[in-house]
C-alpha positions, -999 to +999 in steps of 0.1 A: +085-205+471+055-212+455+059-203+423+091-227+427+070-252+434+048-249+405+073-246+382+095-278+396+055-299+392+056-289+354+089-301+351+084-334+368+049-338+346+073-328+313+095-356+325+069-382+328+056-374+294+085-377+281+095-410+293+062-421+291+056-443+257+025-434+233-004-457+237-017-456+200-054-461+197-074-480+169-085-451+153-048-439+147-034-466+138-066-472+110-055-437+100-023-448+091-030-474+072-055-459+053-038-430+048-005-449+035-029-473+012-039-440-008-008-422-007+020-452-024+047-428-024+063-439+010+087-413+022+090-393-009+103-368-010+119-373+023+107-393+053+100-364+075+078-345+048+061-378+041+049-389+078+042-347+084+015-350+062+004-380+074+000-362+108-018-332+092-040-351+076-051-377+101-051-352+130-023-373+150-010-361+185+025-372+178+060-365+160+067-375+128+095-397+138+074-416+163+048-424+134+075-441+114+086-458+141+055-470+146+046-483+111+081-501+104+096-510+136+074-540+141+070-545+108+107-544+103+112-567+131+088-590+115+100-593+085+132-602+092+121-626+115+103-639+083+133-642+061+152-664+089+128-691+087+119-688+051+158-693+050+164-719+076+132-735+053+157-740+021+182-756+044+161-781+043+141-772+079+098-775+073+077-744+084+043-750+099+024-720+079+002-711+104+023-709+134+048-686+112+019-663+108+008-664+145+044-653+151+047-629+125+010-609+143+026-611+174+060-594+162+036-567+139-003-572+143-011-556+112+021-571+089+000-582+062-016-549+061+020-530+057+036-560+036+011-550+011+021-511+010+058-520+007+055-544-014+033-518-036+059-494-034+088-522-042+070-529-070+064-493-084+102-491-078+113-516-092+089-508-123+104-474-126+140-488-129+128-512-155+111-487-172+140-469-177+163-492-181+139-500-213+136-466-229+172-461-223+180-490-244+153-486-273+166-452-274+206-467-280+191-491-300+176-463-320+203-444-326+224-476-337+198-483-362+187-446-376+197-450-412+181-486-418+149-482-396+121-456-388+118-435-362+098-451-328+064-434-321+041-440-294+006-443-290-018-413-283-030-427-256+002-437-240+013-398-246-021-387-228-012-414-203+027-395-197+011-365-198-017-370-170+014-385-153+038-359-153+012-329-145+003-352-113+036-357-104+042-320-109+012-311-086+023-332-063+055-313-057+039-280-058+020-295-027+051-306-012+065-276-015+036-252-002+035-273+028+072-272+035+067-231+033+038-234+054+061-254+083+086-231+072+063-199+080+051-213+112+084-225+125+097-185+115+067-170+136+072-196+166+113-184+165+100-145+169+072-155+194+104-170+211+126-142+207+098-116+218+093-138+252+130-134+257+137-101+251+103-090+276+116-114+300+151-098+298+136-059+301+118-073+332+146-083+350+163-047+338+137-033+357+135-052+385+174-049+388+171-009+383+144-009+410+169-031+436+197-003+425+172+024+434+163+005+473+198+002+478+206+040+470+182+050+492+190+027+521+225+038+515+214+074+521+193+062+548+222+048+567+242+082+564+218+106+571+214+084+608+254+082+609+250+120+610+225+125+632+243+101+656+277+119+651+254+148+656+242+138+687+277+127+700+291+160+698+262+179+718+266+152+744+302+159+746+297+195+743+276+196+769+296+177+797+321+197+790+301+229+800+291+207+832+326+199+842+341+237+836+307+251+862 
């Protein structure tokens, strides 16, 4: 009964934390921020590799789904809110500045803070499709013009820039992809820890279920060695009135 007990007050405690919502303290959420004002490349690869790291890094006591719900819920929220008014503001409708702002802290205290991260990373995408775009079309234009013009070089320095680029894009990933083995590994050793605790949990109840078979064989034997002895018994009773009677 006690152990019962105990186990139904760790239940009810993994309830409570469960429904319980994280209080984030000043020093996390500074980690964040910072951490997301070095690192520009939100989400990337993926969103869950992305905050993981963020947790490794910053020491967080929380899942990496919680963390990005933290950094763009509100701001999310926010901004939206933003974009109704700045629209309603076309229609012809003024916006006080200051209260706009009061409201947009309130929805996201540190909006201006994460406005400038995504705007960053907007940016940087928005740079990379241009890019692109670009060579793509000096490189048709190239090809249109080969026999009347000169082939396009670039600049040493822009080279060295590509290069420096590319090999810290390509370490990047080679980071990525250690640490994704690494999660990897340790989710593969927490599956056989799992598996062990099963399988020595299931050979204790084999022999605790042999040990009931054993009680019962032995009560069972029990029971007819005393049916015996009473049967026993019954017939040197009757054996003996019977010698009574005949004298």
């Amino acid at each position: 009964m006690a152990s019962t007990s105990k186990m139904d007050d760790k239940l009810s405690t993994k309830r409570k934390r469960k429904t319980e919502p994280k209080k984030w303290s000043e020093r996390e959420v500074n980690d964040i921020l910072n951490y997301m004002r070095v690192h520009r490349n939100i989400e990337k690869p993926t969103a869950q590799i992305y905050y993981r790291k963020l947790i490794d890094e910053s020491k967080l006591d929380a899942t990496w789904n919680l963390v990005r719900f933290k950094v763009k819920g509100g701001w999310q929220k926010a901004d939206a809110h933003r974009k109704s008014i700045m629209a309603g503001e076309e229609d012809g409708d003024e916006i006080d500045d200051t209260t706009l702002r009061a409201k947009l802290v309130r929805l996201c205290p540190h909006y201006e803070k994460l406005s400038d991260i995504f705007s960053v990373r907007k940016e940087m995408e928005v740079v990379g499709r241009e890019s692109l775009e670009s060579r793509s079309s000096l490189d048709m234009l190239h090809c249109e013009d080969e026999s009347t013009t000169e082939p396009l070089f670039t600049s040493g320095i822009e080279d060295l820039s590509q290069v420096a680029s590319m090999d810290a894009n390509r370490r990047k990933f080679q980071e990525d992809r250690l640490w994704v083995e690494r999660e990897t590994l340790k989710l593969q050793q927490e599956q056989f820890l799992w598996a062990k605790e099963v399988e020595e949990r299931k050979m204790r109840l084999e022999e605790q279920q042999f040990k009931l078979e054993e009680r019962r064989i032995a009560l069972e034997e029990q029971r007819r060695e005393a049916d015996f002895q009473l049967k026993q018994l019954e017939l040197e009773l009757k054996y003996f009135f019977s010698l009574k009677a005949f004298h």
